[in-house]
ZADRENDREN-686739 format. One record per residue: residue number from 0; y, x, z of N, C-alpha, C, O, CB in turn. Coordinates in nm, 3 decimals. Last residue first. Glycine has a CB too. Layout:
BEGIN
   nr      n.Y      n.X      n.Z     ca.Y     ca.X     ca.Z      c.Y      c.X      c.Z      o.Y      o.X      o.Z     cb.Y     cb.X     cb.Z
  NUM        Y        X        Z        Y        X        Z        Y        X        Z        Y        X        Z        Y        X        Z
...
***
This chain:
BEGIN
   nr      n.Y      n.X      n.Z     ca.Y     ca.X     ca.Z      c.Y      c.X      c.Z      o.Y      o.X      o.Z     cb.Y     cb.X     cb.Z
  128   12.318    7.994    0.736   12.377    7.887    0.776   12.412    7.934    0.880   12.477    7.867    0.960   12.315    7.772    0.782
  127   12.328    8.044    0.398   12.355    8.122    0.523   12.368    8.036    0.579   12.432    7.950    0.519   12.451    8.213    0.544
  126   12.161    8.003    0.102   12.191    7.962    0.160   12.195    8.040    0.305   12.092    8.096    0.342   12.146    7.871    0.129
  125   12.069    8.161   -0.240   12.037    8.148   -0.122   12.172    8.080   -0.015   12.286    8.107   -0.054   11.985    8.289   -0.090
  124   11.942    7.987   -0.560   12.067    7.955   -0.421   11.976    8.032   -0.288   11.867    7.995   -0.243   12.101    7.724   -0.374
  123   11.661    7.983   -0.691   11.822    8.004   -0.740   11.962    8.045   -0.640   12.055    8.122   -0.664   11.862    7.861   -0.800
  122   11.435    8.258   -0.720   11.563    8.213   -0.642   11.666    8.159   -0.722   11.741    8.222   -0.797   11.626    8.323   -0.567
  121   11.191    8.125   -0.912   11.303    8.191   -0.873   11.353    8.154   -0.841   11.378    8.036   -0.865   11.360    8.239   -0.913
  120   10.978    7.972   -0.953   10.979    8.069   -0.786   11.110    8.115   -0.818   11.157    8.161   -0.714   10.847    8.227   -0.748
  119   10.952    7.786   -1.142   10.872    7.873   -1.166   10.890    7.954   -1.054   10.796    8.033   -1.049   10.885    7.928   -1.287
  118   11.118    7.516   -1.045   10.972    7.540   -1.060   10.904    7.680   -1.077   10.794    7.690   -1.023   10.936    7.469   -1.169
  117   11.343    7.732   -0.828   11.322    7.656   -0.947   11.173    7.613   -0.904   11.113    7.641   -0.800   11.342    7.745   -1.099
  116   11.435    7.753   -0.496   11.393    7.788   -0.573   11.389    7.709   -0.668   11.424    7.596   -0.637   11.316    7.830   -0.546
  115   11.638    7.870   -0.171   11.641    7.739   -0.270   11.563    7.808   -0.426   11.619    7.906   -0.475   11.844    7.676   -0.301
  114   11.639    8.002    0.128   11.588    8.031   -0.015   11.580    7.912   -0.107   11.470    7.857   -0.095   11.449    8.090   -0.011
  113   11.778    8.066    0.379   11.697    8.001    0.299   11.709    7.986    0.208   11.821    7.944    0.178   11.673    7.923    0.315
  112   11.883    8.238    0.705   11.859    8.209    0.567   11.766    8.152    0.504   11.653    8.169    0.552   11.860    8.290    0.516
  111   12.107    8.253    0.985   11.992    8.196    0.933   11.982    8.181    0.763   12.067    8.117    0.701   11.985    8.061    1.003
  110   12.329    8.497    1.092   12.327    8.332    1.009   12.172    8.351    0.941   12.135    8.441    0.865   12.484    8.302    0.850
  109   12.548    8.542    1.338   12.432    8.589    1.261   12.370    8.444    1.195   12.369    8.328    1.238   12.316    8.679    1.368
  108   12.872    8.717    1.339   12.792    8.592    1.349   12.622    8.629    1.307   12.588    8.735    1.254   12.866    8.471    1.235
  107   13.055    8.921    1.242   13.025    8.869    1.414   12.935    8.811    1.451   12.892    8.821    1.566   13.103    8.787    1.473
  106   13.198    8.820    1.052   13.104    8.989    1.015   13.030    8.928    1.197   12.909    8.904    1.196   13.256    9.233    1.002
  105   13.217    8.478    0.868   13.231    8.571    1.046   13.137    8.670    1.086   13.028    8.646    1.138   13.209    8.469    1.184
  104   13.402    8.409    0.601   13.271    8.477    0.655   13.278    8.582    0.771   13.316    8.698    0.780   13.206    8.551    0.542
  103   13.627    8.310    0.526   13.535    8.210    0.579   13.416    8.284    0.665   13.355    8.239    0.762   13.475    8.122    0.453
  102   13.693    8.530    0.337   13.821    8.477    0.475   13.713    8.419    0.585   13.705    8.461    0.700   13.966    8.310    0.419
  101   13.674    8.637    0.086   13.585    8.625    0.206   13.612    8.593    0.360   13.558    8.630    0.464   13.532    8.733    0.210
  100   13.725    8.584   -0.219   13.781    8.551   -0.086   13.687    8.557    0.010   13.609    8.461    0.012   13.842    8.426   -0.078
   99   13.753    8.790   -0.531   13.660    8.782   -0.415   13.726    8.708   -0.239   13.767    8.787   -0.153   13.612    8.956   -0.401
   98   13.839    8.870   -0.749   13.899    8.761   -0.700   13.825    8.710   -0.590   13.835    8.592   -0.558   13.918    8.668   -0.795
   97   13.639    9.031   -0.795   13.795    9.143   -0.847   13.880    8.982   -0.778   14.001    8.999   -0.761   13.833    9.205   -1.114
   96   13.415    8.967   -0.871   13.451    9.044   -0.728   13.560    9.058   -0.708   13.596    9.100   -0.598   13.410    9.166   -0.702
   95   13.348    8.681   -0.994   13.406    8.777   -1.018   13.451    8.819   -0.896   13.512    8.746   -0.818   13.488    8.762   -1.109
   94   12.985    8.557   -0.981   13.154    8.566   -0.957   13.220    8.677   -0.989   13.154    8.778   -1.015   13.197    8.552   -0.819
   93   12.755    8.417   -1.100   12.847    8.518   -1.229   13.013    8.530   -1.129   13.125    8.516   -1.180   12.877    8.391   -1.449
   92   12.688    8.304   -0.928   12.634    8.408   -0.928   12.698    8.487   -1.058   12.678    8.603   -1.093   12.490    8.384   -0.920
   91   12.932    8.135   -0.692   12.804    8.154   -0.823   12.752    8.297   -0.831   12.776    8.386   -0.750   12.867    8.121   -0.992
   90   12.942    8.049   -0.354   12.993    8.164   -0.418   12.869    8.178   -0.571   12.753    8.219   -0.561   12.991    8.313   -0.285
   89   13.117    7.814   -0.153   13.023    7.901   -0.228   13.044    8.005   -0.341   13.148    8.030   -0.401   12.947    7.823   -0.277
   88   13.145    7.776    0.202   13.157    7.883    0.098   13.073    7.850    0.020   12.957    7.842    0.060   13.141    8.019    0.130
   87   13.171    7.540    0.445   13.122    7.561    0.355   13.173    7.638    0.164   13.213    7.585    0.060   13.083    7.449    0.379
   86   13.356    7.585    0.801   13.316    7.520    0.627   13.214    7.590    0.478   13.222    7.708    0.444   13.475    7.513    0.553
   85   13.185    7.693    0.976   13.291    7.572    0.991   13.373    7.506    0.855   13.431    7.399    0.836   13.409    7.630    1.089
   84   12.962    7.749    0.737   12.984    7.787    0.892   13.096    7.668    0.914   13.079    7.557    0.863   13.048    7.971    0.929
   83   12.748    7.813    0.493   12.783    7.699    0.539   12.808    7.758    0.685   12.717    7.807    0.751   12.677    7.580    0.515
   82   12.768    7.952    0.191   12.740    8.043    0.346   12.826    7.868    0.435   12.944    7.835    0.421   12.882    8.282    0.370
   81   12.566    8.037   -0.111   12.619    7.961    0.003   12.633    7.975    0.089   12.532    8.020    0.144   12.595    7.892    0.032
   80   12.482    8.159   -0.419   12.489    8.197   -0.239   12.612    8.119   -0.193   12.728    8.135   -0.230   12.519    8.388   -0.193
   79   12.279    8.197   -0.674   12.397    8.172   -0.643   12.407    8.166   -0.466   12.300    8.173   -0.406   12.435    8.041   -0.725
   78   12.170    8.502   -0.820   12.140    8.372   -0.743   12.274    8.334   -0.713   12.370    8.411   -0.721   12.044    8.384   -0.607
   77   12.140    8.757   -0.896   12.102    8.691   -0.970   12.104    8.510   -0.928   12.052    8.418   -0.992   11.985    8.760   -0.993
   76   12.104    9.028   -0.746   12.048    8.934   -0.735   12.012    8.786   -0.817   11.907    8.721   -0.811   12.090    8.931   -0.657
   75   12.323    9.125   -0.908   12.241    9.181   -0.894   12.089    9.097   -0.810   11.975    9.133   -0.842   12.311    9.285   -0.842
   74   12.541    8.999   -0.824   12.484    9.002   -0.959   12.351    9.098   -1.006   12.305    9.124   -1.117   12.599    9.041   -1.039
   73   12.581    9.031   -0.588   12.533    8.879   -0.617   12.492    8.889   -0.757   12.419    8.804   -0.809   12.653    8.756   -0.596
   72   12.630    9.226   -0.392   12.527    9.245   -0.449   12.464    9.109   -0.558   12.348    9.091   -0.595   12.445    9.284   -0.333
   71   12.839    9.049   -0.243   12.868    9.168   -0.341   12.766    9.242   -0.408   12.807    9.328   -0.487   12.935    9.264   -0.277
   70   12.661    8.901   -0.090   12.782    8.829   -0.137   12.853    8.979   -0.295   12.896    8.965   -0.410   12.919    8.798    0.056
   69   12.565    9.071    0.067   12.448    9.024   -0.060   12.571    8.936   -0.167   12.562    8.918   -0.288   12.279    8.882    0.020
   68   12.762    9.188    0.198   12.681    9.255    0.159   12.626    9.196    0.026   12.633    9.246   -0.087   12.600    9.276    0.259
   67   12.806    8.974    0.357   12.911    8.972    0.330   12.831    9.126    0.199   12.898    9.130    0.096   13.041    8.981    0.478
   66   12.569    8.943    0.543   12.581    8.824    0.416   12.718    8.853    0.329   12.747    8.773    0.240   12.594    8.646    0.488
   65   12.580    9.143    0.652   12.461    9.161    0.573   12.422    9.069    0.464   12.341    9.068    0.371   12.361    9.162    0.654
   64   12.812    9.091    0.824   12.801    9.164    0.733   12.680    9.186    0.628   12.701    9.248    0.524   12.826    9.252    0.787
   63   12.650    8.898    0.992   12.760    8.876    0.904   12.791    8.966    0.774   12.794    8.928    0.657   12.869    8.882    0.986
   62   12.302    8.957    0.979   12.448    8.958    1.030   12.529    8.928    0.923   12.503    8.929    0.803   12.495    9.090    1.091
   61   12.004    8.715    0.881   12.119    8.800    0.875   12.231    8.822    0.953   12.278    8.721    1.006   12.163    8.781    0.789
   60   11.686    8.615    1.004   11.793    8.583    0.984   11.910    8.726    0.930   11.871    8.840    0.956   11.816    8.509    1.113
   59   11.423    8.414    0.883   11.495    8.514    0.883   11.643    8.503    0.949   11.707    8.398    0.947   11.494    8.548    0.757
   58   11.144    8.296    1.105   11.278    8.235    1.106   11.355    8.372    1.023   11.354    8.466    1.103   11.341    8.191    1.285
   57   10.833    8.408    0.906   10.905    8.350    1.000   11.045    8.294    0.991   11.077    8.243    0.884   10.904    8.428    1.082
   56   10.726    8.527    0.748   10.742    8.615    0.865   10.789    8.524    0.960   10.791    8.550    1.081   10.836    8.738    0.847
   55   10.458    8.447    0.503   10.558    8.355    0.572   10.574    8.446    0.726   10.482    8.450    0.808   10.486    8.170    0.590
   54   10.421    8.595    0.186   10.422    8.608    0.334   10.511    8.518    0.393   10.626    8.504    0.351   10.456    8.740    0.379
   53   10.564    8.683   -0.057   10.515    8.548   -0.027   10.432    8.531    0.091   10.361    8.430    0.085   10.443    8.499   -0.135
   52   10.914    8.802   -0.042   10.766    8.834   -0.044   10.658    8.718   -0.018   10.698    8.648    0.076   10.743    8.939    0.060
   51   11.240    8.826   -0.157   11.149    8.765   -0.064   10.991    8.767   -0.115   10.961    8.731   -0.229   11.199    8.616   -0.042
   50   11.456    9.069   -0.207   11.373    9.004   -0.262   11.284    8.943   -0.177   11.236    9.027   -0.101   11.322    9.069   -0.344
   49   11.629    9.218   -0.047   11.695    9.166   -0.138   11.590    9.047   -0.198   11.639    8.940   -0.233   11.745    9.279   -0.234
   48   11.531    9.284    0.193   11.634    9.183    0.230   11.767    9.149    0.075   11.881    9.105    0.066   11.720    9.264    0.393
   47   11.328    9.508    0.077   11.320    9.367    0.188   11.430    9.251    0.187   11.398    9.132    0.179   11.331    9.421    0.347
   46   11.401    9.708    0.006   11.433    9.594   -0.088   11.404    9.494    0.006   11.469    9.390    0.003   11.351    9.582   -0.230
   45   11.316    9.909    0.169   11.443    9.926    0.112   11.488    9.786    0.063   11.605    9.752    0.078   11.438   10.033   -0.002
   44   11.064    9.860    0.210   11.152    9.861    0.329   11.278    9.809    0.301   11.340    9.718    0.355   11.171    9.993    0.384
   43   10.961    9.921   -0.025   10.911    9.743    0.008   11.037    9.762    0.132   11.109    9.664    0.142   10.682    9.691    0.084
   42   11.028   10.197   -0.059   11.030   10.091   -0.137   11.090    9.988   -0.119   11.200    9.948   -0.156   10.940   10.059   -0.154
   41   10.842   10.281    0.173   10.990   10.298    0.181   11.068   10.201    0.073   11.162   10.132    0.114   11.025   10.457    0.152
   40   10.604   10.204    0.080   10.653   10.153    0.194   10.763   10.193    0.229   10.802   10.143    0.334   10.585   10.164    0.283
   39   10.578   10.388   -0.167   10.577   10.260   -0.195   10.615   10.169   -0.063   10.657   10.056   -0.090   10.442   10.232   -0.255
   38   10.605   10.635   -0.032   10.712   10.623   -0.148   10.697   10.447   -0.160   10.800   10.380   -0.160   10.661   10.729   -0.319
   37   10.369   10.677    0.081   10.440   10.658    0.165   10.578   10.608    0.079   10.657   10.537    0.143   10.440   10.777    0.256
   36   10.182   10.629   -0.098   10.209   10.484   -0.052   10.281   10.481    0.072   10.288   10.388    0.152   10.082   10.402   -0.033
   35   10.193   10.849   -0.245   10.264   10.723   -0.349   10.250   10.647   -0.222   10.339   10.562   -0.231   10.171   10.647   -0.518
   34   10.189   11.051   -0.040   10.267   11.065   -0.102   10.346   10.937   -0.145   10.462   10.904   -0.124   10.218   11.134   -0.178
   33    9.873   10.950   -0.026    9.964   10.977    0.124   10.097   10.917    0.060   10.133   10.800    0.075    9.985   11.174    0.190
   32    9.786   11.068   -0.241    9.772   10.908   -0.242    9.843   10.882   -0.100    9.862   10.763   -0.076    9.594   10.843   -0.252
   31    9.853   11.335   -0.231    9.913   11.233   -0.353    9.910   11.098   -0.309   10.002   11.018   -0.328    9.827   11.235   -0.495
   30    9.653   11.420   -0.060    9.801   11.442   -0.037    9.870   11.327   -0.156    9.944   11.238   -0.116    9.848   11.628   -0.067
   29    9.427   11.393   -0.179    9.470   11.284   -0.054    9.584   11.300   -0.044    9.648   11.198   -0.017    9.415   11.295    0.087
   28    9.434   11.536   -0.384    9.424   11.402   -0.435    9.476   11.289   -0.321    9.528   11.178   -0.332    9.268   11.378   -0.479
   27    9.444   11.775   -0.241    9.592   11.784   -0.325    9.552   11.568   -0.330    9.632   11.485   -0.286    9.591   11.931   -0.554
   26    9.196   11.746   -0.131    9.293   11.743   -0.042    9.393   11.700   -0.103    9.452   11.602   -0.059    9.318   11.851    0.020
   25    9.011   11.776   -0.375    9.030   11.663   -0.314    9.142   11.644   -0.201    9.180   11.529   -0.178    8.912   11.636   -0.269
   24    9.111   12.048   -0.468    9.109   11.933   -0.558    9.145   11.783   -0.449    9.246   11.714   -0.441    8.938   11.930   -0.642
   23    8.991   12.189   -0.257    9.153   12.191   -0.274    9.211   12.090   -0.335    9.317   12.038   -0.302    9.203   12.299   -0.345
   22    8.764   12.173   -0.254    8.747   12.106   -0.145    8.924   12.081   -0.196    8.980   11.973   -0.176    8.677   12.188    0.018
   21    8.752   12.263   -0.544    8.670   12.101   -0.507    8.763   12.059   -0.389    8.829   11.955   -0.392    8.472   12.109   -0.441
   20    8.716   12.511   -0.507    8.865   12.431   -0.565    8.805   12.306   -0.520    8.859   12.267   -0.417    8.919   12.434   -0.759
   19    8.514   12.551   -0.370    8.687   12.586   -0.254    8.782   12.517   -0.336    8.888   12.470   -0.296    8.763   12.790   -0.234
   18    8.340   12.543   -0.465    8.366   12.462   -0.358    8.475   12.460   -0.298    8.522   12.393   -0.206    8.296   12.477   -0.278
   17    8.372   12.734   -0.673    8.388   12.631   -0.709    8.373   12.536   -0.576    8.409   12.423   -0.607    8.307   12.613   -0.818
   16    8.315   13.000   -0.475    8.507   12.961   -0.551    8.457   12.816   -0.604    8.544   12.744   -0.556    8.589   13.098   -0.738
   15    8.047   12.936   -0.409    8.156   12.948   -0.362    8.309   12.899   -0.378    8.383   12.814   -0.328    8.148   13.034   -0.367
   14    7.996   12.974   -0.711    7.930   12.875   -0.642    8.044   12.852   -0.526    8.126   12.761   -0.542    7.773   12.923   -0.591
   13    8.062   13.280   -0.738    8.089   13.136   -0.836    8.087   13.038   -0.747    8.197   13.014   -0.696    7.975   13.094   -0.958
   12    7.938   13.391   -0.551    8.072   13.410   -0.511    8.103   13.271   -0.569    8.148   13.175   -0.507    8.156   13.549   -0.567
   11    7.644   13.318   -0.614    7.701   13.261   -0.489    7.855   13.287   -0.509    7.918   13.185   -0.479    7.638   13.333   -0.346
   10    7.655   13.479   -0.876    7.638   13.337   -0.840    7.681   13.274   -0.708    7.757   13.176   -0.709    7.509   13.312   -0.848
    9    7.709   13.754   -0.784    7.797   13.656   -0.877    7.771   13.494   -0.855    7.855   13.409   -0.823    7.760   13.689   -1.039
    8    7.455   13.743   -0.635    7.584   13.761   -0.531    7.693   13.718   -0.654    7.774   13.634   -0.614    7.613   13.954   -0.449
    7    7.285   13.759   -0.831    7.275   13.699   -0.674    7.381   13.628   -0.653    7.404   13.507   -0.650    7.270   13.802   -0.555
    6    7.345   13.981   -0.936    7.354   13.865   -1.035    7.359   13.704   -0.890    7.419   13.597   -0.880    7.165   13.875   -1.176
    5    7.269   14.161   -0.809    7.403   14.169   -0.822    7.453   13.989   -0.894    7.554   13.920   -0.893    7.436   14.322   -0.933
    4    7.011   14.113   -0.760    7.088   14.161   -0.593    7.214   14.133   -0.673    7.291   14.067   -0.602    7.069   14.362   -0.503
    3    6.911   14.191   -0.987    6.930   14.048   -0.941    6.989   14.013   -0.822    7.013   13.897   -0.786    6.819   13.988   -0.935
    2    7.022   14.428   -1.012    7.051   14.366   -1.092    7.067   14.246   -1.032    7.174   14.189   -1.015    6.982   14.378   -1.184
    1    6.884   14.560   -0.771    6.989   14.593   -0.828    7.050   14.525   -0.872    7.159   14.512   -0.816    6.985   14.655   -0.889
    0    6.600   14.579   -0.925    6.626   14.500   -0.808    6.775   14.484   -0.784    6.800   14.364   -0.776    6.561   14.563   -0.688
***
C-alpha cells in the first residue's frame, strides 16, 4: 500500500511541477509579446517624423527647428527639401553640410509639410511651407 501511496504522490508532485512550468512558460511568452510591441511602438514613435505612414492624420506640421533638423538628416532621408517662407530655400539631397546656409530658416516659425512622391511612393521632395 506504501508503494502506491508513494508512486501517488510522485505523480501528482510531477503533474504539479509540470503545471507550474506551463503556467511560467506562458507568462515568460506574454512578457515577450508585451516586450516586442512595447519596443515596436517606441520604434514607430521614434521615426514618425522621418518616414510617413499611409494613414491620413491630417494637417502635419513642424517647428523651425524640426525643419532645420531634417535639413541635416537629408541624407539620410534621401529626399530633396524645400522650405518656402519669405523666400524660397532649396536644399538637394546630396548637399553638402560642410557649406550649409540656413539664414532663411525661422527656428520660431511652424511650417506645414508635404510630401512630393514618384510613381512607385517615394519621397522625392519634402516641402515646408
Amino acid at each position: 500500500m506504501s508503494d502506491n501511496l508513494e508512486r501517488t504522490l510522485f505523480i501528482v508532485a510531477e503533474l504539479f511541477l509540470f503545471i507550474v512550468a506551463c503556467t511560467f512558460t506562458v507568462g515568460g511568452m506574454q512578457g515577450q509579446e508585451k516586450a516586442i510591441d512595447t519596443f515596436r511602438h517606441a520604434a514607430e514613435q521614434e521615426e514618425r517624423r522621418l518616414f510617413t505612414s499611409l494613414e491620413v492624420n491630417g494637417r502635419e506640421t513642424y517647428t523651425g527647428a524640426e525643419v532645420l533638423q531634417s535639413i541635416y538628416q537629408i541624407h539620410v532621408l534621401g529626399a530633396n527639401i524645400r522650405v518656402v517662407d519669405s523666400q524660397t530655400l532649396f536644399f538637394p539631397k546630396d548637399l553638402d553640410l560642410e557649406k550649409l546656409d540656413i539664414s532663411g530658416i525661422n527656428l520660431h516659425r511652424t511650417y506645414d509639410v508635404t510630401y512630393f512622391r514618384d510613381s512607385n511612393g517615394t519621397i522625392e521632395t519634402i516641402e515646408f511651407t
